[in-house]
KOLMAR-929076 format. One record per residue (C-alpha): x, y, z; residue in one letter. Coordinates in steps of 0.2 Angstrom, whole numbers, padded with zeros to 4 digits, always signed. Each point is the difference from the previous one (the first is absolute). Example, Ala and Ser with C-alpha at 12.3 -4.5 7.8 and 13.67 -1.06 7.14 Angstrom:
<kelums>
+0062-0022+0039A/+0006+0017-0003S/
</kelums>
This chain:
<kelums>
+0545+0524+0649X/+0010+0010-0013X/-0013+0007-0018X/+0004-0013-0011X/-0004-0016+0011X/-0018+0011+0004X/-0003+0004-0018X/+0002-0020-0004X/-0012-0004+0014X/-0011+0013-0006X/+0000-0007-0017X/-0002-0018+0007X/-0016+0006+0009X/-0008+0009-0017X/+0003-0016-0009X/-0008-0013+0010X/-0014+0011+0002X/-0007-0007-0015X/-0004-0017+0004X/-0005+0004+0016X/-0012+0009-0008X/-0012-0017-0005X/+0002-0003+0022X/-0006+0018+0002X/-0016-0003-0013X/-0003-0019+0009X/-0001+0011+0015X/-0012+0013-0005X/-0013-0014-0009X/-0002-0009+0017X/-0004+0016+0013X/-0012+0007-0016X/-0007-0015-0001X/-0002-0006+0019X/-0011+0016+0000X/-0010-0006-0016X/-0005-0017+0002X/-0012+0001-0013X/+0017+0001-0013X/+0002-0017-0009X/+0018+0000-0009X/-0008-0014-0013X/-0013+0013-0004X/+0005+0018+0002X/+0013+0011-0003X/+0013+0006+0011X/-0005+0018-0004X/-0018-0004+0008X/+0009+0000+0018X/+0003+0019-0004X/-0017+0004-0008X/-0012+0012+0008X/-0011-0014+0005X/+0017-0009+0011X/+0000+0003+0019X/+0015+0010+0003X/+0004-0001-0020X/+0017+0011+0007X/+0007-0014+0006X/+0003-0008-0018X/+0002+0020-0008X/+0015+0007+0009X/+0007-0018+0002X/+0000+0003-0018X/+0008+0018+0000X/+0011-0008+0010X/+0007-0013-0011X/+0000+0012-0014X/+0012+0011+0010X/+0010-0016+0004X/+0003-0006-0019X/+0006+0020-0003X/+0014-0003+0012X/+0003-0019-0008X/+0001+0007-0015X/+0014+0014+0006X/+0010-0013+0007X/+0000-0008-0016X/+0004+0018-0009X/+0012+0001+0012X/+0011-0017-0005X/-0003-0003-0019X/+0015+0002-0013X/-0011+0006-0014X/-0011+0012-0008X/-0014-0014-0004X/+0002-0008+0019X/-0003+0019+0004X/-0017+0000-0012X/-0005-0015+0009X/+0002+0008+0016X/-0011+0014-0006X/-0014-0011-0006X/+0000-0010+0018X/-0002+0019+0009X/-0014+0006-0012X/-0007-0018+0005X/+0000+0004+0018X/-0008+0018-0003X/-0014-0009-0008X/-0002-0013+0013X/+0001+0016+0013X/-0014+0006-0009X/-0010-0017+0000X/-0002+0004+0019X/-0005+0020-0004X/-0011-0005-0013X/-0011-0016+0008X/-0012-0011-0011X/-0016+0010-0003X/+0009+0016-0008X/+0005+0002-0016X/+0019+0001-0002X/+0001-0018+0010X/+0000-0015-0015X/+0013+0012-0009X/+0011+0002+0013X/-0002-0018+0006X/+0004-0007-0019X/+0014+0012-0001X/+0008-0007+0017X/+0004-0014-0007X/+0003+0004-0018X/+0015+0012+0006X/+0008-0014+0013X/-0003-0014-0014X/+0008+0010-0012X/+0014+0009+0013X/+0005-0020+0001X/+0000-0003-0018X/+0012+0016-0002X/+0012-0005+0014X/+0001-0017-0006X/+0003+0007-0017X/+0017+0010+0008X/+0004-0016+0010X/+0001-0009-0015X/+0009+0014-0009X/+0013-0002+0014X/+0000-0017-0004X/-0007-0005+0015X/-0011-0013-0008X/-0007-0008+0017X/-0006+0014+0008X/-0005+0010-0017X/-0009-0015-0006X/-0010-0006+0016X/-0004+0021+0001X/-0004+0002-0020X/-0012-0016+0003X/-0008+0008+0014X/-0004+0014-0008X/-0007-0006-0016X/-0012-0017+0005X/-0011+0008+0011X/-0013+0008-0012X/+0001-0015-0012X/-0002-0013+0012X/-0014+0011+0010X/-0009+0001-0018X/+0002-0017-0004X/-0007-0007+0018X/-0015+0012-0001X/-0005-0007-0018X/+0005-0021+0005X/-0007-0001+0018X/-0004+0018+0006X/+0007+0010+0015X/-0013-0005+0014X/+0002+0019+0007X/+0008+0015-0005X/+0010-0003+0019X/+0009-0015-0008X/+0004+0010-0013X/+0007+0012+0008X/+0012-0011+0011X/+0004-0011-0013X/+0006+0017-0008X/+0008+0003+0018X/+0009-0012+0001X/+0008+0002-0018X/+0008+0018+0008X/+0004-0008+0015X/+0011-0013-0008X/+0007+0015-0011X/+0004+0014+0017X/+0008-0019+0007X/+0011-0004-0014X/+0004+0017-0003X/+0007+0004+0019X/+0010-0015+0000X/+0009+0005-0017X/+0004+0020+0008X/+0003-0006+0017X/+0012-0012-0008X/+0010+0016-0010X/-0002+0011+0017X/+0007-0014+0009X/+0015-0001-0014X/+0004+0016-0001X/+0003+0003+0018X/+0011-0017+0003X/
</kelums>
């Protein structure tokens, strides 16, 4: 296997890493809660399953750490294919997203720094997906940039405008619903790279 063909399976890996991230999070919410059967997703919080009062709350902690680490390497894969400076800001804002989901895990619910952290996970990947829609669109890749630039931008509206109409029924459906936003955003984005590593070694 000569360097180049390692380097593009190399950069294949980091980029699928990111929707295999959501798999990786289903994972750790059924062993944490299989230990916690007390946990009711329509009344808690996922954060619970880490707290002090959880049975093994490291389960859900380093599962967490875990991921964080994981969406840093996504977001190198992505640094590592974008064309310009504002794909690369994106980039930046999806790695400080998965420092402060690493520090979710090392900062459990129960100590201070966890609600910021927690907000500001998912601040920093709405807004990374905003940003690299923006560049998509730039590029006048209007499929990809606006599906991204959407993706980015309705989640905090619409959250608002549920919990004042009908009202989250637990701060755990919130927090997928807001889950699954970034998953559809790591999805859409690897297809788009993986499609320009794919090009560019054909």
């Amino acid at each position: 296997m000569n360097i180049m063909k390692a380097l593009k399976i190399l950069r294949t890996l980091l980029l699928v890493l990111g929707p295999l991230s959501f798999l990786v999070f289903l994972v750790i919410v059924y062993f944490a809660a299989s230990c916690n059967p007390w946990w009711n997703f329509f009344k808690g919080a996922f954060s619970d399953l880490g707290s002090p009062r959880a049975t093994n709350p490291w389960i859900f902690n380093i599962g967490l750490m875990t991921m964080g680490t994981i969406i840093a390497l996504y977001s190198l894969g992505i640094l590592w294919s974008v064309e310009t400076k504002l794909e690369g800001f994106a980039s930046g804002l999806l790695f400080v997203s998965g420092i402060f989901l690493f520090l979710i895990g090392y900062y459990p619910s129960g100590t201070k720094p966890h609600a910021f952290v927690s907000t500001w996970f998912y601040l920093q990947s709405f807004l990374a997906s905003a940003f690299l829609g923006l560049a998509l669109l730039a590029k006048k890749e209007k499929l990809f940039g606006s599906i991204l630039f959407l993706l980015g931008i309705l989640p905090v509206p619409l959250g608002y405008l549920i919990q004042f109409t009908i009202g989250w029924p637990s701060v755990a459906v919130l927090e997928l619903a807001g889950a699954l936003f970034i998953e559809a955003s790591a999805l859409t984005a690897s297809i788009y790279f993986l499609r320009i590593v794919k090009a560019k070694t054909t």
